[in-house]
C-alpha positions in Angstrom: -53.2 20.5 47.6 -49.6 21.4 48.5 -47.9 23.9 46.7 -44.7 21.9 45.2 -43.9 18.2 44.7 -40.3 17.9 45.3 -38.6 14.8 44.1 -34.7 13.2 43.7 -32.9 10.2 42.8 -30.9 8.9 45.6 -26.9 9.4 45.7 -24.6 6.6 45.3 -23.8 4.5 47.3 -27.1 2.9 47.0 -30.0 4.6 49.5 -27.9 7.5 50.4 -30.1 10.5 50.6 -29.2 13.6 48.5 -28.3 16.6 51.6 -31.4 18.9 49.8 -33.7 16.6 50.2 -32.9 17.5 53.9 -32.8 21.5 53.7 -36.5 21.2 51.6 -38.3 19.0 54.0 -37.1 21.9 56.4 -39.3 24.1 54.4 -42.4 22.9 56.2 -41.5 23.2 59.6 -42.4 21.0 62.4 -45.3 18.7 61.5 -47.1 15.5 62.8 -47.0 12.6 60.5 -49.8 11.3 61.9 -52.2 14.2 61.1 -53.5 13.1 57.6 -54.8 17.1 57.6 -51.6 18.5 58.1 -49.4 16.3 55.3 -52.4 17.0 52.6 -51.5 20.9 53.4 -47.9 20.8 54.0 -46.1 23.5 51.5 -44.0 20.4 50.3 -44.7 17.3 49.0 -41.7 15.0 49.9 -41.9 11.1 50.3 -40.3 11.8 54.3 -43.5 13.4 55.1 -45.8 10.2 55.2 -46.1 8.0 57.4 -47.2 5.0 54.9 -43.8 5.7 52.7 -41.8 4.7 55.3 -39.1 2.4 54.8 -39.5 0.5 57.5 -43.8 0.7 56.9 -45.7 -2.5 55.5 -46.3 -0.7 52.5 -46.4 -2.8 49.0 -44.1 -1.4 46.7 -46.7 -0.8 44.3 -49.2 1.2 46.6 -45.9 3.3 47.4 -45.4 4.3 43.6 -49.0 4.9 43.6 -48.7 7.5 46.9 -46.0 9.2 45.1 -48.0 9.2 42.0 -51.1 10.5 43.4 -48.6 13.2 45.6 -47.4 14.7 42.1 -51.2 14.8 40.9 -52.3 16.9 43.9 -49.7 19.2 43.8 -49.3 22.8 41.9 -45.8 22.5 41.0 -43.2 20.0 40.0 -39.4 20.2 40.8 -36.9 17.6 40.5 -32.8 17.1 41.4 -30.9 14.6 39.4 -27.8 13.4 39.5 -26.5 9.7 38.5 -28.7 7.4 39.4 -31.9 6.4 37.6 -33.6 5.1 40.6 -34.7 1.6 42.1 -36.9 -0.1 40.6 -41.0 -0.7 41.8 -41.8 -4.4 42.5 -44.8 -5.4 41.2 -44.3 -8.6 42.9 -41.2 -10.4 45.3 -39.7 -11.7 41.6 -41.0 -8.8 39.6 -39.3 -5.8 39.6 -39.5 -3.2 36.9 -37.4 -1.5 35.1 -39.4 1.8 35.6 -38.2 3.5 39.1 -39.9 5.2 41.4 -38.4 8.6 40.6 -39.6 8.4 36.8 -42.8 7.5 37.8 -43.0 10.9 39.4 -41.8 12.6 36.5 -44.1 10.5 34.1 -47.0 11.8 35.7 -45.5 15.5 35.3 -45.0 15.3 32.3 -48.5 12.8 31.5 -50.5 15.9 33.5 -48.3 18.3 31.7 -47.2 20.2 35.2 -45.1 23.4 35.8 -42.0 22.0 36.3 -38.2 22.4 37.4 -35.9 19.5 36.8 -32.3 20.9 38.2 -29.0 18.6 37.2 -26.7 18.8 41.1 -23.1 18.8 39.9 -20.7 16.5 41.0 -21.5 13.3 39.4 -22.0 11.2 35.8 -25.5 11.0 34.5 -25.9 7.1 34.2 -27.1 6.1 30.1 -30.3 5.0 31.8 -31.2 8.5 33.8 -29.7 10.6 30.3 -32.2 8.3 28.6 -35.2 8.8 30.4 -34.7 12.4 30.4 -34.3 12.5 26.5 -37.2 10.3 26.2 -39.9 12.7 28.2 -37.8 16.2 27.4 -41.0 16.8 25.0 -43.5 17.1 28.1 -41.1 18.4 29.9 -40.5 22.4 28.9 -38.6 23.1 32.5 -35.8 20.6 32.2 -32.1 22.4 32.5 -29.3 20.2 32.0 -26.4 22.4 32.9 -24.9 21.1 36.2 -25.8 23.7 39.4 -24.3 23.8 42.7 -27.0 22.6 45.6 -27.1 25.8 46.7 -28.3 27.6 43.7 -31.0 24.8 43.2 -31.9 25.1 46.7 -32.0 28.7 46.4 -33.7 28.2 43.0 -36.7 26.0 45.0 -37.3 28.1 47.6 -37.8 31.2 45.4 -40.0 28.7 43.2 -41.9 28.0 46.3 -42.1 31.5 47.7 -43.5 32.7 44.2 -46.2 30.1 44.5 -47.7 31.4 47.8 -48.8 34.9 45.7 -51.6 35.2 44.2 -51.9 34.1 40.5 -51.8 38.0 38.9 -47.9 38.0 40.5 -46.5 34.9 40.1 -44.4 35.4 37.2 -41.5 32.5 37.8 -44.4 29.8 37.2 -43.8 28.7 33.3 -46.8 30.1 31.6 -49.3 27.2 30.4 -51.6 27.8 27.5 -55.4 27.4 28.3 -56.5 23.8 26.7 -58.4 25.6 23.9 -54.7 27.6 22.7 -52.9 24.5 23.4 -55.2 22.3 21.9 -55.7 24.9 18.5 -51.8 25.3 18.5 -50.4 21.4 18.7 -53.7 20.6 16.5 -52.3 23.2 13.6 -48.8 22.3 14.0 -49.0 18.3 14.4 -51.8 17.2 11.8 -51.6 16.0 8.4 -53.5 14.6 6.0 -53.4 11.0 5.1 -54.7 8.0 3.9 -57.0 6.6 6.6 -57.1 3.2 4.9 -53.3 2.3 4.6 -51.7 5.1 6.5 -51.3 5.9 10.1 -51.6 9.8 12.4 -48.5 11.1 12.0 -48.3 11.8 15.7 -46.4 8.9 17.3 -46.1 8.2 21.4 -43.3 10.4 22.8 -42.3 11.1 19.3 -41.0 7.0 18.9 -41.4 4.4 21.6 -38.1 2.8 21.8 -35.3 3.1 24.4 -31.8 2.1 23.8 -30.7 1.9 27.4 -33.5 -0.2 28.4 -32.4 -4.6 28.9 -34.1 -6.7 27.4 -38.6 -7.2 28.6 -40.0 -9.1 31.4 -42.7 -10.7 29.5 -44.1 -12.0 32.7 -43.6 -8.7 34.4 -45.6 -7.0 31.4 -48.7 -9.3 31.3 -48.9 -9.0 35.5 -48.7 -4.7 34.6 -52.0 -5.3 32.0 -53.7 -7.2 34.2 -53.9 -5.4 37.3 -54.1 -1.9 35.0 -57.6 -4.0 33.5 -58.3 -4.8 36.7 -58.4 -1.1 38.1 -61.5 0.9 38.4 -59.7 4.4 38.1 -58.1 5.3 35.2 -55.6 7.3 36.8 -53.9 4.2 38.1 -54.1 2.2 35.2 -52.4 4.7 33.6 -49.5 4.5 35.7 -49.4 0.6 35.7 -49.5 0.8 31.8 -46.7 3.1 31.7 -44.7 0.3 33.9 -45.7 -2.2 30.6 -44.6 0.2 28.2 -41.3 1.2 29.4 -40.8 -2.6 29.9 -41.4 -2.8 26.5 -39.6 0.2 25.0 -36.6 -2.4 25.5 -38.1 -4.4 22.5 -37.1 -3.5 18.9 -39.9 -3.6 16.5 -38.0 -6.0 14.8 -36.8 -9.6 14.9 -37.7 -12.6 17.0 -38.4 -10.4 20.2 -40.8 -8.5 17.8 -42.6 -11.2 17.5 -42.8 -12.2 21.1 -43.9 -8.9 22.0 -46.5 -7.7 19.3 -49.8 -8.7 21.0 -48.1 -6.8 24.1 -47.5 -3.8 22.5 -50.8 -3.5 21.2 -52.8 -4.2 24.2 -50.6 -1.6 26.1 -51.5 1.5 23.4 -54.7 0.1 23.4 -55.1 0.1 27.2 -53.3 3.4 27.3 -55.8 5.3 24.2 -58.8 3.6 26.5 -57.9 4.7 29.7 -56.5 7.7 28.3 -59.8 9.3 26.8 -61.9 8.9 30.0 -58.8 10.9 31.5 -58.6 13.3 29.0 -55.4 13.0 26.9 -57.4 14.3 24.3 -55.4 16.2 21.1 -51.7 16.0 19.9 -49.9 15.5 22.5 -47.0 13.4 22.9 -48.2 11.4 25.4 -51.9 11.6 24.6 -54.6 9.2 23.2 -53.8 10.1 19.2 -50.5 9.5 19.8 -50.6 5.9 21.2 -53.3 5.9 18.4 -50.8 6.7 15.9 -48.2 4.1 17.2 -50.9 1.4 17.5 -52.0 1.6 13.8 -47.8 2.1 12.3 -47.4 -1.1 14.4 -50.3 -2.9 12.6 -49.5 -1.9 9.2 -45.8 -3.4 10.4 -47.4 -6.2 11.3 -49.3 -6.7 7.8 -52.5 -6.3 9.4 -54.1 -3.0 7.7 -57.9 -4.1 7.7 -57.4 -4.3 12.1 -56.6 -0.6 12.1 -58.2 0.8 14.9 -60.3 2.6 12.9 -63.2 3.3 15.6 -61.1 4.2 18.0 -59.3 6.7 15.8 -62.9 8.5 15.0 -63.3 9.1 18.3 -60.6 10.6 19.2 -60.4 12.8 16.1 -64.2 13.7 17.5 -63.0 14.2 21.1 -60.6 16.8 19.1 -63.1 18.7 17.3 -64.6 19.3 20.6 -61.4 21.4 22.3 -60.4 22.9 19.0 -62.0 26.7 18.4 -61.0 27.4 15.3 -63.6 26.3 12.3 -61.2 25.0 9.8 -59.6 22.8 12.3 -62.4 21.8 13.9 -64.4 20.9 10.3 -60.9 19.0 9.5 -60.9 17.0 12.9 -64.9 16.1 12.4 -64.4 15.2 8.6 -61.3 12.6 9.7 -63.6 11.3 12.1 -66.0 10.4 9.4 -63.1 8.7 7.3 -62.2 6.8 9.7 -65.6 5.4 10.8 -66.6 5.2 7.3 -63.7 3.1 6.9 -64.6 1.0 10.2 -68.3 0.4 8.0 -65.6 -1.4 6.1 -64.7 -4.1 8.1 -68.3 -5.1 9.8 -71.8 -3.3 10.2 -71.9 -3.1 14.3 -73.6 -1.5 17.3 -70.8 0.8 18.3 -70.0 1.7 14.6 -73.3 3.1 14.3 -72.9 4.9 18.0 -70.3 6.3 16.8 -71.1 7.6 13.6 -74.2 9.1 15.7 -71.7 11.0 17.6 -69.8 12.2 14.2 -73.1 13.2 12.3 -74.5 15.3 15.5 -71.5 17.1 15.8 -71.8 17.9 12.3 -75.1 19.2 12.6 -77.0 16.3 10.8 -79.4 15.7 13.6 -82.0 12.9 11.6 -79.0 11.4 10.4 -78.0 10.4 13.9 -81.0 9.6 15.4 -81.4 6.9 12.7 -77.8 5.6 13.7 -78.8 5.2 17.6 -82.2 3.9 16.7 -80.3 1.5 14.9 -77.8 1.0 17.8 -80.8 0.0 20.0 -82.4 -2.7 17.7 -79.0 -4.5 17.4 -78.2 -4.5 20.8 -81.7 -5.4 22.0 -81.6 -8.2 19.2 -78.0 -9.3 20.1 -79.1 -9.5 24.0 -76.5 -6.8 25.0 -76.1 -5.9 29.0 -78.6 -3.4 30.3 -75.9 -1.2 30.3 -74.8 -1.5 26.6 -78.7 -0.5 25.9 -78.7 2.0 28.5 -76.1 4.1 26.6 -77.7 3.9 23.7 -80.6 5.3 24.7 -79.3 8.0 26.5 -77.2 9.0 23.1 -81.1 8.7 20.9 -82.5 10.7 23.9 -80.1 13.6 24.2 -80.2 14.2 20.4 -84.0 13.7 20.4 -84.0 17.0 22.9 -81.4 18.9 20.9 -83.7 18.2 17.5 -87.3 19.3 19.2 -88.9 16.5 20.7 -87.7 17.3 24.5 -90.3 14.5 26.1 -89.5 12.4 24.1 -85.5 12.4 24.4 -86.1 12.9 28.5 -88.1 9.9 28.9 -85.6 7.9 26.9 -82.7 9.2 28.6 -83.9 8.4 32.3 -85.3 5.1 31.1 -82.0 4.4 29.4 -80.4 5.5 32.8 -82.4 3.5 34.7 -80.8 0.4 33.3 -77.3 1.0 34.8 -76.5 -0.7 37.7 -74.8 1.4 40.9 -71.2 0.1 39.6 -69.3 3.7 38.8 -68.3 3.4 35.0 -67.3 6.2 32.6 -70.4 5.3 30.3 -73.0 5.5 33.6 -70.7 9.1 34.5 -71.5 10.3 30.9 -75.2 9.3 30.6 -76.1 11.1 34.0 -73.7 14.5 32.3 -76.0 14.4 29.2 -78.8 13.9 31.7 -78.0 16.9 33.2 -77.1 18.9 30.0 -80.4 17.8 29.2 -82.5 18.9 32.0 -81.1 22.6 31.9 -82.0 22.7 28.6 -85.3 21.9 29.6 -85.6 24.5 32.1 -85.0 22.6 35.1 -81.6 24.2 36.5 -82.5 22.4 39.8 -82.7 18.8 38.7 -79.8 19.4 36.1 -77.6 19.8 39.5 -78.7 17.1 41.4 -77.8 14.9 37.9 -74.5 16.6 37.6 -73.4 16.2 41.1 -74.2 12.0 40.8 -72.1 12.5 37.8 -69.5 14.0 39.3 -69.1 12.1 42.6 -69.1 9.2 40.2 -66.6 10.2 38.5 -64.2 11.6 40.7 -64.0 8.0 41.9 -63.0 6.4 38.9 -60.5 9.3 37.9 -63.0 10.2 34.6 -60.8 13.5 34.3 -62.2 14.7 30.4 -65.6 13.8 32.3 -65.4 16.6 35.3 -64.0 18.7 33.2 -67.4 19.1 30.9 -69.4 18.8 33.8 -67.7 21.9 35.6 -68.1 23.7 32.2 -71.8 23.1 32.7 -72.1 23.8 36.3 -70.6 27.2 35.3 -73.2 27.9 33.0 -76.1 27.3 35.4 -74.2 29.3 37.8 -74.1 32.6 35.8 -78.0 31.6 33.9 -78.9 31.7 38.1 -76.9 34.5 39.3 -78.7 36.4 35.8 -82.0 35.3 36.8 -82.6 34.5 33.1 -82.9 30.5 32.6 -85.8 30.4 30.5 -84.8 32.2 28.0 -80.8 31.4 27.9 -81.1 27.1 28.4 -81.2 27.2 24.2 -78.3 28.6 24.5 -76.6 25.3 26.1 
């Protein structure tokens, strides 16, 4: 993992490398392109330093965005120069090129991974309405952003000390900017970004980046937005379909939610906050955040109640992120407020039509609650429909991996085990967040049946699995778990502390 991403638009004329670019990539000394060891540990991450991001290498424009992506992802610290341009676009195809650049792209997935970053303003030139826009629009994720015009030296001087802070150890690095943990952050934007409201006729108060229009943006490439949903569908790692469903919605952040273009672009805009909630939970944009699941949530359901179509609120996916929530949050009160939205909202979902994931997830809702027989009956149920309806294998593999693991947590530990491994064997090899989540409860569930040993080897299958499919909100809880068996191992003491997991 290298230390610092460092990224810049290019300088007018058009291609002209800023000179810092220049005195950074100096920072890491001789190194060999070639040696795929070296670059992953260079101090800097710069686009000069790989081979593949070559201008003159047969590199799709896509898979370059996606390098550059994946370089700010893998690195500790973000720093940024601007100064006038906004960037050249990314070709999703010959004819397609999108209004989204390669620069913000970077800075989307700063501010998306919510990074420690620097974004320095190099004096000497205009901020173009399309660069000031951009910046205004992400300025919320973005807590390091200075606009006042430095010389380059200062900023170099600025990145070097940035980078020479980073090399010692965590206890002295005070220039970093200070994150919260998750659970602060989570309690703190949680307290100061919910309401109460109507689940019925009202929409989360919590919009995407705060509103999801641009000014500076031209008018959409419809063609260029369904090519963006497609290939984000047709992605099996939710960390680039992610970044192609940012390319859609910026697209579409050039369409008013009004008049004839409104109309045009509707069905767009909701598959792309749809796409984005989706792909967003296995990541783990869980909570308030401006760029998180709730908020495209939010902006999904104002959008259908503009539309006139308040019985296709998303009701379901609403309860589960509000039940995603009550699992960060620490305080009581917040999390007995997030749980009891969550049963509004699928309540409401009952509604509209009596279904198989309803039930599943008002399972979820009612054990979190503490109303184990109440959820067992809602995934027994969740297995007769889905048997009856001829579901995949997989669809009835879930759901008895969901009876199982509250079976075990109710008493009757057999019973739920043998469910959930039969339920697991009916998943094919095919990594999937649901097959990633059935082999965590697995494992969850084996520990608290006093097998530590097979609850790693589960764990570890769910973890390779989903490291490949970018299941970020999934690694996360199994790491929690792993550090749990550690310490009941290292203590010596698993029989009589697995009822306390």
């Amino acid at each position: 993992m290298s230390k610092l991403f460092f990224s810049s638009c290019f300088d007018d004329p058009e291609g002209q490398r800023l000179a810092i670019r220049d005195r950074v990539l100096r920072l890491n000394g001789n190194f060999d392109k070639d040696d795929e060891n070296v670059i992953s540990a260079l101090p800097v991450w710069m686009a000069e330093c790989h081979r593949d991001l070559d201008r003159r290498a047969p590199t799709s424009a896509l898979r370059k965005a996606q390098i550059c992506v994946d370089g700010v992802r893998d690195s500790e610290i973000y720093v940024a120069v601007v100064r006038n341009r906004y960037g050249s676009g990314v070709a999703l195809q010959a004819d397609e090129v999108a209004q989204v650049s390669y620069f913000e792209l970077e800075l989307f997935e700063a501010a998306l991974l919510q990074k420690p970053a620097y974004i320095f303003v190099l004096e000497g030139g205009e901020m173009s309405e399309r660069l000031s826009s951009l910046l205004d629009l992400l300025q919320p994720a973005l807590p390091g952003l200075d606009r006042k015009p430095r010389s380059e030296n200062d900023i170099f001087d600025s990145v070097k000390a940035i980078l020479d802070q980073s090399m010692l150890p965590a206890g002295m690095n005070r220039m970093r900017p200070q994150r919260a943990s998750r659970t602060r952050s989570s309690n703190a934007l949680t307290q100061a970004r919910f309401t109460q409201y109507d689940v019925v006729s009202e929409a989360p108060s919590v919009r995407f980046l705060g509103g999801i229009l641009d000014t500076s943006a031209t008018r959409p490439n419809l063609d260029l937005i369904r090519d963006a949903l497609s290939r984000a569908a047709a992605q099996i790692s939710h960390h680039e379909r992610l970044t192609l469903i940012w390319i859609a919605l910026r697209e579409l952040m050039g369409a008013p939610l009004e008049g004839p273009i409104f109309r045009e672009t509707a069905l767009l805009w909701e598959e792309a906050l749809g796409g984005w909630n989706s792909a967003g939970a296995w990541y783990g944009l869980h909570g308030h955040p401006l760029m998180g699941c709730l908020a495209s949530l939010g902006s999904l359901a104002a959008l259908k109640l503009k539309s006139q179509k308040p019985s296709d609120l998303p009701h379901g996916a609403l309860s589960s992120e509000y039940y995603s929530i009550a699992k960060l949050v620490t305080v009581k009160r917040l999390k007995r407020a997030m749980l009891e939205k969550s049963r509004a909202h699928i309540d409401a979902a009952f509604l509209g039509e009596e279904s198989a994931n309803n039930y599943a997830q008002r399972g979820s809702v009612r054990f979190a609650q503490g109303d184990f027989p109440g959820a067992i009956a809602d995934y027994r149920r969740v297995i007769d429909l889905r048997r009856s309806e001829g579901a995949p294998a997989d669809d009835i593999g879930q759901a008895m991996s969901e009876l199982g693991f509250a079976l075990v947590f109710n008493g009757s530990r057999s019973e739920g085990l043998k469910l959930m491994e039969d339920g697991l064997s009916l998943f094919d090899d095919r990594p999937t967040g649901f097959l990633v989540r059935a082999q965590r409860k697995l494992g969850r569930a084996y520990l608290r049946a006093a097998a530590p040993i097979r609850a790693i080897e589960m764990l570890s299958k769910a973890r390779a699995n989903a490291e490949i499919i970018g299941a970020n909100d999934q690694i996360q809880q199994i790491d929690r778990i792993a550090s749990w068996i550690g310490k009941l191992l290292s203590l010596s003491r698993v029989g009589s502390n697995t009822r306390q997991v």
